[in-house]
ROPABA-616473 format. One record per atom (N, C-alpha, C, CB): residue in three letters; x, y, z. Coordinates in pm, whole numbers, padded with zeros to 5 digits, always signed. Last residue first. Glycine has a CB too. Layout:
REM residues N
ALAXYZ/...
This chain:
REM residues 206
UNK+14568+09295+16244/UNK+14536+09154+16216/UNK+14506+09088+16269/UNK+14589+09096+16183/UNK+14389+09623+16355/UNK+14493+09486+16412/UNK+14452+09334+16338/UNK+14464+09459+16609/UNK+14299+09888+16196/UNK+14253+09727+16251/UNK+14403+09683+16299/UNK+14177+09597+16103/UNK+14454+10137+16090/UNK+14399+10125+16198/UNK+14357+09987+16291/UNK+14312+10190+16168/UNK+14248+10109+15780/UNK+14371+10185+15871/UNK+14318+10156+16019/UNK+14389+10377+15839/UNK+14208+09799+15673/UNK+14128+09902+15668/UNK+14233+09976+15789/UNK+13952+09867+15698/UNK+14242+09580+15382/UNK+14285+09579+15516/UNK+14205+09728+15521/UNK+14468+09562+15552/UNK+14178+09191+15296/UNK+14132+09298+15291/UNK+14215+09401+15411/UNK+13984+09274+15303/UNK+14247+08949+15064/UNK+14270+08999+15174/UNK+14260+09188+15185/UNK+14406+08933+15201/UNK+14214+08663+14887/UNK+14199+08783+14879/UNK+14235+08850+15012/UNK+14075+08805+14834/UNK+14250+08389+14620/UNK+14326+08451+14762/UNK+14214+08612+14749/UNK+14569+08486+14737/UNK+14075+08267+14367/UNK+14220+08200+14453/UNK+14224+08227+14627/UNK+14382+08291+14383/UNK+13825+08225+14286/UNK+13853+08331+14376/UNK+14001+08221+14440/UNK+13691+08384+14501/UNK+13772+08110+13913/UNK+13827+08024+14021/UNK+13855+08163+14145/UNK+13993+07923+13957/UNK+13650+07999+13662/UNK+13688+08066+13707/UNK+13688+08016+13835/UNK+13646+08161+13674/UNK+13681+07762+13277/UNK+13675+07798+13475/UNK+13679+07937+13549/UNK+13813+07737+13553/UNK+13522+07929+13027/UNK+13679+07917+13151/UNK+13616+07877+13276/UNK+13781+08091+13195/UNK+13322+08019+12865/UNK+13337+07892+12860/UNK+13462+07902+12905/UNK+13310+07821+12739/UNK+13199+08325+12913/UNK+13378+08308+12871/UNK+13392+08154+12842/UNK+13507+08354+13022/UNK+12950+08266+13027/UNK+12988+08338+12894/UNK+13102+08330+12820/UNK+12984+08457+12907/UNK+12962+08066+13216/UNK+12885+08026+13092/UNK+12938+08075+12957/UNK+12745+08077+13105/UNK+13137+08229+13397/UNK+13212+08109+13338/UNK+13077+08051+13211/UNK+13260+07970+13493/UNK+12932+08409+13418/UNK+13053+08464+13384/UNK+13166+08341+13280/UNK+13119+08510+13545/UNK+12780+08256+13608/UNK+12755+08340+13461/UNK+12847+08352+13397/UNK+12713+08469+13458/UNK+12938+08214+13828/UNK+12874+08098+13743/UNK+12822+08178+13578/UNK+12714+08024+13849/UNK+12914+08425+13939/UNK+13092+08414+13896/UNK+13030+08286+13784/UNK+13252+08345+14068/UNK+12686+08484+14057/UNK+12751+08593+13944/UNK+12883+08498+13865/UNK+12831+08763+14044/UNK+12670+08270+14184/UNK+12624+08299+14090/UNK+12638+08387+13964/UNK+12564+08308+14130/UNK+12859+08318+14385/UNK+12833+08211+14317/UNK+12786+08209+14190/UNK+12766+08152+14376/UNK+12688+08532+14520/UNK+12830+08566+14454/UNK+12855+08475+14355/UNK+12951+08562+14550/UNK+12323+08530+14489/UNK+12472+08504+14517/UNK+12580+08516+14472/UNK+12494+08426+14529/UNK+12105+08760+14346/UNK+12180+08678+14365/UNK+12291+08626+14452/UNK+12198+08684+14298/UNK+11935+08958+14488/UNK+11884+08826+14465/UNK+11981+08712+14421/UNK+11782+08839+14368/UNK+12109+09138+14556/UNK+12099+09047+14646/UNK+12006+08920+14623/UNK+12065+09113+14753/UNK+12305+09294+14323/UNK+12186+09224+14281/UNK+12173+09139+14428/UNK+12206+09125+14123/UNK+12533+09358+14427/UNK+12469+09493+14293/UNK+12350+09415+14277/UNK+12570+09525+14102/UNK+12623+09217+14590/UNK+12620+09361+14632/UNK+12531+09437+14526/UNK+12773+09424+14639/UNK+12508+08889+14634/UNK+12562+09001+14518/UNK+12549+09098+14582/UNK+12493+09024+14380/UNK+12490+08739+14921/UNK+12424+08801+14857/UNK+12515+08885+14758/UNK+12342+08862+14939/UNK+12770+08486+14958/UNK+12664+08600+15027/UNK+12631+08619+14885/UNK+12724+08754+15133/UNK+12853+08219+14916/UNK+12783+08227+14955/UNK+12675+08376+14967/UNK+12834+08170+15027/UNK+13108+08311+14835/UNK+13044+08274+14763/UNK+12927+08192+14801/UNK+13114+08235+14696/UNK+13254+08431+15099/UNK+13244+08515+15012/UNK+13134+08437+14906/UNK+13390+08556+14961/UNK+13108+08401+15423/UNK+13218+08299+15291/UNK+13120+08369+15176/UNK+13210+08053+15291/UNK+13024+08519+15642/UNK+13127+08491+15629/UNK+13227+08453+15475/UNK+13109+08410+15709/UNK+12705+08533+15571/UNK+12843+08619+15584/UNK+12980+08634+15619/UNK+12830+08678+15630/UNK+12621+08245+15539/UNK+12611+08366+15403/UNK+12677+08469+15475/UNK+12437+08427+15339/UNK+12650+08140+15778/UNK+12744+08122+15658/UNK+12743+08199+15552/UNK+12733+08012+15605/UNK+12476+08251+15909/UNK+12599+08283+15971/UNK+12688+08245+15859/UNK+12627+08209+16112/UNK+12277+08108+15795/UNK+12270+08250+15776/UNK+12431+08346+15825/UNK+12128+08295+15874/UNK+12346+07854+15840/UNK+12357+07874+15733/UNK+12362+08016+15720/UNK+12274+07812+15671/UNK+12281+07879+16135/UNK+12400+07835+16158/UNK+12423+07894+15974/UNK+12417+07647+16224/UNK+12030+07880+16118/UNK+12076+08030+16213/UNK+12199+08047+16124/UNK+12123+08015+16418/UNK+11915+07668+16021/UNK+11874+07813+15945/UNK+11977+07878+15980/UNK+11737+07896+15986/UNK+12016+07508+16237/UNK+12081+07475+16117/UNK+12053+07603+16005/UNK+12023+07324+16066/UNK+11796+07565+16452/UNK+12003+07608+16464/UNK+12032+07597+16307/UNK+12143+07446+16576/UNK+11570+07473+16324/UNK+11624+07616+16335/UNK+11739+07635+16390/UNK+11547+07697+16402/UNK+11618+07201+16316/UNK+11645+07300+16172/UNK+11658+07438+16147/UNK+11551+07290+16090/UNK+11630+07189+16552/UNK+11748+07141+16516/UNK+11775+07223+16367/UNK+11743+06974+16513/UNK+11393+07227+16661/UNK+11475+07280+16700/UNK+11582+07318+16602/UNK+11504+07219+16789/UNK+11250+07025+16499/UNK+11243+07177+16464/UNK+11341+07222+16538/UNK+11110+07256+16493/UNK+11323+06839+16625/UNK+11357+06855+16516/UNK+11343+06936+16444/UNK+11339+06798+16475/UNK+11217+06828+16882/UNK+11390+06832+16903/UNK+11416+06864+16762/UNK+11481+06673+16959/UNK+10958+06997+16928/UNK+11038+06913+16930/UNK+11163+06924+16835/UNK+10969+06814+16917/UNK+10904+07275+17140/UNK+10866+07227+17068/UNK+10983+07093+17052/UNK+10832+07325+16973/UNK+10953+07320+17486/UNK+10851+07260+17440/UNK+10831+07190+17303/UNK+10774+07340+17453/UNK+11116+07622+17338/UNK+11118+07521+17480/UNK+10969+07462+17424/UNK+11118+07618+17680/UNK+11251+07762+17171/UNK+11173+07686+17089/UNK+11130+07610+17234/UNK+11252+07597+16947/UNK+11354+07974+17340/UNK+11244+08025+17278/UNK+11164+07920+17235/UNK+11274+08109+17174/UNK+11551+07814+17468/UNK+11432+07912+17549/UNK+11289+07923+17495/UNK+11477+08065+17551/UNK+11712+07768+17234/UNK+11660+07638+17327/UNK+11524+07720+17394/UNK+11800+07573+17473/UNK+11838+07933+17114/UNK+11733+07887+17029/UNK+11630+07814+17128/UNK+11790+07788+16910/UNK+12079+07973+17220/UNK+12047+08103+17203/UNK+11859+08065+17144/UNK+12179+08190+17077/UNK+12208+07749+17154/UNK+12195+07814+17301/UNK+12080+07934+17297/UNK+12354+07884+17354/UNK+12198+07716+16909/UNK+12153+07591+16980/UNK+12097+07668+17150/UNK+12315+07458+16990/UNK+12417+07891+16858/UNK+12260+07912+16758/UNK+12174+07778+16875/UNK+12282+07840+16504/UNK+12615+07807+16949/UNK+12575+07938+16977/UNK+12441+07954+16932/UNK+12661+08036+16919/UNK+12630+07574+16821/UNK+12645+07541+16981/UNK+12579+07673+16984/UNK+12814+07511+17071/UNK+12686+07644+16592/UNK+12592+07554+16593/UNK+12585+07531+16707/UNK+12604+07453+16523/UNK+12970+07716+16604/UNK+12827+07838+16565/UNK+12700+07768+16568/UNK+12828+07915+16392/UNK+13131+07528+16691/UNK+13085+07664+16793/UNK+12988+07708+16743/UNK+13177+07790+16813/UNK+13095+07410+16447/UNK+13025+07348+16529/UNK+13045+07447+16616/UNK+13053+07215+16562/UNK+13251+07566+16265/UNK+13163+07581+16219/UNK+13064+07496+16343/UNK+13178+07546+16075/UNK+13487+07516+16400/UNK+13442+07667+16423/UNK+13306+07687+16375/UNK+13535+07773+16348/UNK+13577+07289+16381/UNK+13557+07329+16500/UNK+13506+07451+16513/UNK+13654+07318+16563/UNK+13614+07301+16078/UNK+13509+07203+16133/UNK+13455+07267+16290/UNK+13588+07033+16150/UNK+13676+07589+15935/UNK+13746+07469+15988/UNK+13615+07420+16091/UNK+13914+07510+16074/UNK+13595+07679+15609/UNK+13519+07654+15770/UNK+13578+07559+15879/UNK+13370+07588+15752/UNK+13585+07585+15362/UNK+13737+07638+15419/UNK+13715+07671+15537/UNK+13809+07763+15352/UNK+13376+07495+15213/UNK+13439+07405+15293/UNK+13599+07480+15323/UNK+13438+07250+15210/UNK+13297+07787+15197/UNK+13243+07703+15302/UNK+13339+07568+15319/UNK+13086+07664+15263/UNK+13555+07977+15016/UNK+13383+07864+14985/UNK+13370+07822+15161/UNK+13417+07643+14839/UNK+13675+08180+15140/UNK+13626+08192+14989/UNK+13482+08111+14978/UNK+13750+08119+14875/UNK+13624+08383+15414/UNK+13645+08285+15380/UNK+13591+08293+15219/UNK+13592+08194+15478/UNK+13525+08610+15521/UNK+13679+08539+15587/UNK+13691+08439+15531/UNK+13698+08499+15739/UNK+13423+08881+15402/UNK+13422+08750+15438/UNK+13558+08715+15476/UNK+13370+08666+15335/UNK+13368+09223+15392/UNK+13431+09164+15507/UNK+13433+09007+15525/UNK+13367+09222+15621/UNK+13186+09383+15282/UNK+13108+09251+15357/UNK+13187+09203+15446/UNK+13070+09128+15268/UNK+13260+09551+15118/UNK+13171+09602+15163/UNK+13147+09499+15278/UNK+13073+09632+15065/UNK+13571+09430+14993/UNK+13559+09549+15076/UNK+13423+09584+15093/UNK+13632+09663+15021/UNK+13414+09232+14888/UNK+13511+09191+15010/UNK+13513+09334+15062/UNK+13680+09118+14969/UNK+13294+09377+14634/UNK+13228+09261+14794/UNK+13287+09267+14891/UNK+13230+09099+14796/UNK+13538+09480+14506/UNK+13411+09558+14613/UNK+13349+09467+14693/UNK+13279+09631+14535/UNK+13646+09237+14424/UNK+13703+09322+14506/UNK+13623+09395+14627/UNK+13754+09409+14422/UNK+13412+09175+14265/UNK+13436+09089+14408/UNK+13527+09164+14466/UNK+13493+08931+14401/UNK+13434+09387+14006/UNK+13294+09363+14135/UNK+13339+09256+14286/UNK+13129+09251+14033/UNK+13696+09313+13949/UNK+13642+09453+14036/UNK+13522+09388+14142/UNK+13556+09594+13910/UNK+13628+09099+13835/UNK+13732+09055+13961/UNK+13732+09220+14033/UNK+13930+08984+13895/UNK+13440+09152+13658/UNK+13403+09047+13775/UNK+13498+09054+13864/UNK+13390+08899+13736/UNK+13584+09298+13492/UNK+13479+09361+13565/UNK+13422+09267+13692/UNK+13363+09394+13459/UNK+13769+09121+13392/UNK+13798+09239+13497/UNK+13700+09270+13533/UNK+13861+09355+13465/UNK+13556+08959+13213/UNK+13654+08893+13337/UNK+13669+08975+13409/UNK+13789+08842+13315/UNK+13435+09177+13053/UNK+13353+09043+13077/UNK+13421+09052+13247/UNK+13404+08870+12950/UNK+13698+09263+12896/UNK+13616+09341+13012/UNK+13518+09298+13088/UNK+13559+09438+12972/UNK+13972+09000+12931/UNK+13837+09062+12844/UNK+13799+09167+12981/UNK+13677+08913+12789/UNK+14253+08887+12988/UNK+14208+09078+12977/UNK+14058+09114+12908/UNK+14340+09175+12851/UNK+14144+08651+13071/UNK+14171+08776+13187/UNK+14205+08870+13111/UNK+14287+08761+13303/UNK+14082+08521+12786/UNK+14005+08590+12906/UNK+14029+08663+12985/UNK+13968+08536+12975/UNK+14399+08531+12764/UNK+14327+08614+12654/UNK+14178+08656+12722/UNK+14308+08515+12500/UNK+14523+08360+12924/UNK+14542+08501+12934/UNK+14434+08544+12818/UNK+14710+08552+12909/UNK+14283+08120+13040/UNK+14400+08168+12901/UNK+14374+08314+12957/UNK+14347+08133+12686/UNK+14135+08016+13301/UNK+14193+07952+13231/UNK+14345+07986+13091/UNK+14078+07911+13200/UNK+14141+08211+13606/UNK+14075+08194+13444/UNK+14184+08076+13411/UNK+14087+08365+13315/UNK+14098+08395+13921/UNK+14198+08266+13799/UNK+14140+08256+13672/UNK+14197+08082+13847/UNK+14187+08660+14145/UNK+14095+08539+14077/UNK+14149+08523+13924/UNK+13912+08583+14075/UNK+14308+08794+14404/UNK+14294+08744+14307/UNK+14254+08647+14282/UNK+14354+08747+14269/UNK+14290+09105+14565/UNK+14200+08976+14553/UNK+14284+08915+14426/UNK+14011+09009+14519/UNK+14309+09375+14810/UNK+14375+09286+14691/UNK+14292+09167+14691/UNK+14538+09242+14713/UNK+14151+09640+14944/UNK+14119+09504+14914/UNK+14222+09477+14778/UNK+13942+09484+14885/UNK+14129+09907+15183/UNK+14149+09847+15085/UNK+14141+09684+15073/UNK+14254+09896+15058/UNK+14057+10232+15348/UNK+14004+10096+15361/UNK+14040+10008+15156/UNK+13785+10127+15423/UNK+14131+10565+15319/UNK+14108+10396+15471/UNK+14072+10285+15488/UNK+14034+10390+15569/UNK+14138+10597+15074/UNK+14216+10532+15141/UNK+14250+10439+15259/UNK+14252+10586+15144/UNK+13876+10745+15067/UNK+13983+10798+15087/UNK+14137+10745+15144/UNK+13936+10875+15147/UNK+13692+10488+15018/UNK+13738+10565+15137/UNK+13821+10660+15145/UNK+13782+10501+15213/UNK+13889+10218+14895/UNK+13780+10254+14910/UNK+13800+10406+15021/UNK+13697+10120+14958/UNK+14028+10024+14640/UNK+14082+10147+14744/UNK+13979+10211+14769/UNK+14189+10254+14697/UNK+14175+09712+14506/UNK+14037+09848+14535/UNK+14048+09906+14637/UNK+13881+09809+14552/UNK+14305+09526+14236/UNK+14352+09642+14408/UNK+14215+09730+14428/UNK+14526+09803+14378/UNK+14357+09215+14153/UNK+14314+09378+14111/UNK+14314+09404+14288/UNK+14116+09412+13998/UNK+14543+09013+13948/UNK+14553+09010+14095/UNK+14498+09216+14052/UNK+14765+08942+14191/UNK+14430+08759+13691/UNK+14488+08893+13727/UNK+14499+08870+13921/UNK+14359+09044+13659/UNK+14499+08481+13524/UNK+14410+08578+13555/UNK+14483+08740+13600/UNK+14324+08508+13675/UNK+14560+08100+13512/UNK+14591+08240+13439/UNK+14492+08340+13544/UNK+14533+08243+13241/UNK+14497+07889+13553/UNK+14621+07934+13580/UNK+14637+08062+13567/UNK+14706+07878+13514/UNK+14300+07610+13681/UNK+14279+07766+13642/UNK+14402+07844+13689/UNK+14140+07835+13715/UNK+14219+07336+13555/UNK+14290+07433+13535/UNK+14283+07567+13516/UNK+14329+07408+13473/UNK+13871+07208+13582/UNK+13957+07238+13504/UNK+14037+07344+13564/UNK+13905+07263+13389/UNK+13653+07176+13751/UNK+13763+07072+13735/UNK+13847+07109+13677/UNK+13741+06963+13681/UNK+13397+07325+13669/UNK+13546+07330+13778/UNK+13605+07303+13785/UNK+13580+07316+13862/UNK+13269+07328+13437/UNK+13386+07301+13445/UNK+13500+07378+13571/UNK+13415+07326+13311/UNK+13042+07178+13481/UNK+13094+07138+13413/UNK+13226+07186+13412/UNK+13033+07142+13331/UNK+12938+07428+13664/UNK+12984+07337+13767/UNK+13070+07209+13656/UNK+12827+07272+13874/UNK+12906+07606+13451/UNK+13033+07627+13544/UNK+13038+07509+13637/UNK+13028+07770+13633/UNK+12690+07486+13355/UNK+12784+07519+13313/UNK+12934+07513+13347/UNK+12750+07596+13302/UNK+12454+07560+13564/UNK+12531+07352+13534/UNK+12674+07385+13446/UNK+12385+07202+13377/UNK+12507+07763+13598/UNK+12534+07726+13685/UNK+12581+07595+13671/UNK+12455+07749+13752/UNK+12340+07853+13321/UNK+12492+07898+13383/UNK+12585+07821+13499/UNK+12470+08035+13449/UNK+12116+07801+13345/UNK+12207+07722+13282/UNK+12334+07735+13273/UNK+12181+07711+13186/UNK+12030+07918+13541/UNK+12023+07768+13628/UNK+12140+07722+13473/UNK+11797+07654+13659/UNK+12012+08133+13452/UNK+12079+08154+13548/UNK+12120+07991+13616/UNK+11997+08258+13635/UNK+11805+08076+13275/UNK+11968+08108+13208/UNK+12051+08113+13332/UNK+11991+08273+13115/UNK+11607+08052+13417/UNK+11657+07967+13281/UNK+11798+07986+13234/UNK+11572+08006+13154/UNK+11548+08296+13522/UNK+11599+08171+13617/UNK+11614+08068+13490/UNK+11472+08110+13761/UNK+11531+08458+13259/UNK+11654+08501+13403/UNK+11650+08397+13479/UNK+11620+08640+13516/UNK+11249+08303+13217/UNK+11338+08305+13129/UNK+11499+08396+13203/UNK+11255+08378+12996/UNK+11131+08387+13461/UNK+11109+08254+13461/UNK+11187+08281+13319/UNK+10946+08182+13480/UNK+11087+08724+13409/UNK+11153+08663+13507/UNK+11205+08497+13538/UNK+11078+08701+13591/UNK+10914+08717+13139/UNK+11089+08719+13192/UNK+11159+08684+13275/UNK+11139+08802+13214/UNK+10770+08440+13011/UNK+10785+08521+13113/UNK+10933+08529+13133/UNK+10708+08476+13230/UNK+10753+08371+12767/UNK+10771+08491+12782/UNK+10730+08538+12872/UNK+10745+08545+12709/UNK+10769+08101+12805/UNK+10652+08132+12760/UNK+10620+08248+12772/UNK+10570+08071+12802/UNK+11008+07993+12810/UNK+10966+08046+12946/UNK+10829+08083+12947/UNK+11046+08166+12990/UNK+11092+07872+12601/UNK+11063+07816+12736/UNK+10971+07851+12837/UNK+11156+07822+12794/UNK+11132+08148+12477/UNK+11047+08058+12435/UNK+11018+07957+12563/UNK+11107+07991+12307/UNK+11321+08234+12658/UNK+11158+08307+12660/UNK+11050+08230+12574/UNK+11159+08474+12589/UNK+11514+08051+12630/UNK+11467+08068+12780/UNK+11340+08158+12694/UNK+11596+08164+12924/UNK+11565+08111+12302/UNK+11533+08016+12355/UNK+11471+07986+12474/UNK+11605+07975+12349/UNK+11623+08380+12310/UNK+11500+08322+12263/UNK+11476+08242+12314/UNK+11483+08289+12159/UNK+11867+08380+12443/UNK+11754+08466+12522/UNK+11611+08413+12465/UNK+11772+08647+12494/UNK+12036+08251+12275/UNK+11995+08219+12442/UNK+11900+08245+12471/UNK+12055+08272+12546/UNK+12050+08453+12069/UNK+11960+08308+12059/UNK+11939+08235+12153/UNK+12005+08214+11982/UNK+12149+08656+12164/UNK+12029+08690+12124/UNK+11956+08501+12097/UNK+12049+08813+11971/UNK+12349+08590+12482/UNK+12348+08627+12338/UNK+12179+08573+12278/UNK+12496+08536+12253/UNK+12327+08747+12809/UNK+12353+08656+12699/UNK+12271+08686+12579/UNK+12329+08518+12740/UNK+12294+08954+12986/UNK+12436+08979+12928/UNK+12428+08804+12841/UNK+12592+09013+13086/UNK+12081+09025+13145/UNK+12191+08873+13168/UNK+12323+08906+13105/UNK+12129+08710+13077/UNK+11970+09266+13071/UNK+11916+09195+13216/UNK+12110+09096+13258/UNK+11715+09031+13164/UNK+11990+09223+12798/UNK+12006+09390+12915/UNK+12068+09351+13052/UNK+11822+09475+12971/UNK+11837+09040+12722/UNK+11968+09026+12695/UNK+12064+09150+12795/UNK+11979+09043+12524/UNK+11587+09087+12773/UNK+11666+09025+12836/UNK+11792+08988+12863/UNK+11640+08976+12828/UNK+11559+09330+12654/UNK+11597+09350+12756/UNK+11647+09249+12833/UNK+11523+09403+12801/UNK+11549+09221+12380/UNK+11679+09304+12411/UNK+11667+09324+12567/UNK+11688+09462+12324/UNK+11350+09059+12387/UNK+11481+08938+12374/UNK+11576+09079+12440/UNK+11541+08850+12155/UNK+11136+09186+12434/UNK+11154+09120+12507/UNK+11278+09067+12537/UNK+11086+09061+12489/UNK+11167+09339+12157/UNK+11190+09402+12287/UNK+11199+09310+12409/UNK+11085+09498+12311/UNK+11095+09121+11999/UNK+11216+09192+12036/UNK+11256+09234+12119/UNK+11239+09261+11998/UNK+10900+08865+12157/UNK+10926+08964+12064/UNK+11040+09047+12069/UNK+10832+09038+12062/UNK+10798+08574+12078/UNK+10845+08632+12138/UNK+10916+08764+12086/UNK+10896+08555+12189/UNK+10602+08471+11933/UNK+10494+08546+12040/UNK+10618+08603+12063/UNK+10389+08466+12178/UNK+10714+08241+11726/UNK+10722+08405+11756/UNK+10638+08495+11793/UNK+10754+08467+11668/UNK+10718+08032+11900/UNK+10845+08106+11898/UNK+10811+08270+11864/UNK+10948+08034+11779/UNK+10477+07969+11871/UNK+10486+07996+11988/UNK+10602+08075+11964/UNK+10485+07888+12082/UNK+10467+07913+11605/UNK+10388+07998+11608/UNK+10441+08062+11768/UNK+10237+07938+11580/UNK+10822+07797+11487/UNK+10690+07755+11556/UNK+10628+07929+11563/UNK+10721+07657+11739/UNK+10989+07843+11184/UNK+10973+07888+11324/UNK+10830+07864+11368/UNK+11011+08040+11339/
């Protein structure tokens, strides 16, 4: 073992491991990297999670659960279901706990949509007409290309609340939903996949 490897020290590896939920030789490794900075060893694992799961979207996702959350004394609920690859993941506590935690998203945030490309085209250019209108006054004078990046800020911020894997984590806003679910698929090596969800609250009109 290099001299650098072992600056890193236990306590470092257990909280990181606290932090992420990965295994004790992951964690060395990102803090060796990281040169034991923690925070810069959590974006090491979080970026390796991500190439992870984007390795395997492609794959078959048949299996999982369909979970129910009942918020409120009832006045307000959420069915969701999300996919895995083998029944033997959808009953880990790893998996359910992820398809709770997005339950709760949907019932705190209200998206209408899973990913962004489910934005039907014409709706995502109204919000770029509304951000355009609403932008013109203020940016008057400057040029057309700042303009343009500030509709396109407005228009993206309008996308982090709508589409569920886009917004902010409820239990962590530094992350994205995306992200959480990208971990998840590092740890279980499954696709995971937000099929369907639908939320209802007493009283709304569909």
């Amino acid at each position: 073992m290099s001299g650098r490897s072992q600056e890193v020290s236990v306590e470092a590896i257990r909280e990181l491991r606290a932090r992420t939920g990965a295994g004790v030789l992951e964690c060395r490794r990102a803090l060796v990297e990281a040169q034991g900075d923690l925070e810069r060893a959590i974006e090491i694992l979080r970026a390796r999670g991500l190439a992870a799961a984007a390795q395997r979207a492609g794959r078959s996702a048949a299996q999982g659960v369909v979970d129910a959350y009942i918020h409120g004394n009832g006045v307000l609920g959420v069915l969701i279901e999300v996919n895995c690859e083998t029944d033997f993941v959808a009953r880990t506590e790893e998996f359910r706990r992820l398809v709770r935690d997005l339950a709760m998203q949907v019932a705190a945030t209200d998206p209408k949509y899973i990913s962004r490309d489910q934005i039907p085209p014409e709706e995502l250019e109204r919000e770029r007409e509304i951000a355009r209108s609403q932008l013109q006054e203020a940016m008057a004078g400057k040029p057309v290309q700042a303009l343009e990046r500030a509709v396109e800020g407005k228009v993206e911020k309008w996308i982090e609340g709508v589409v569920l894997l886009e917004q902010p984590f409820i239990r962590d806003e530094k992350r994205k939903v995306s992200d959480v679910i990208a971990e998840v698929v590092a740890k279980t090596g499954e696709n995971i996949v937000v099929r369907r969800f639908c939320r209802f609250r007493v009283g709304e009109v569909s």
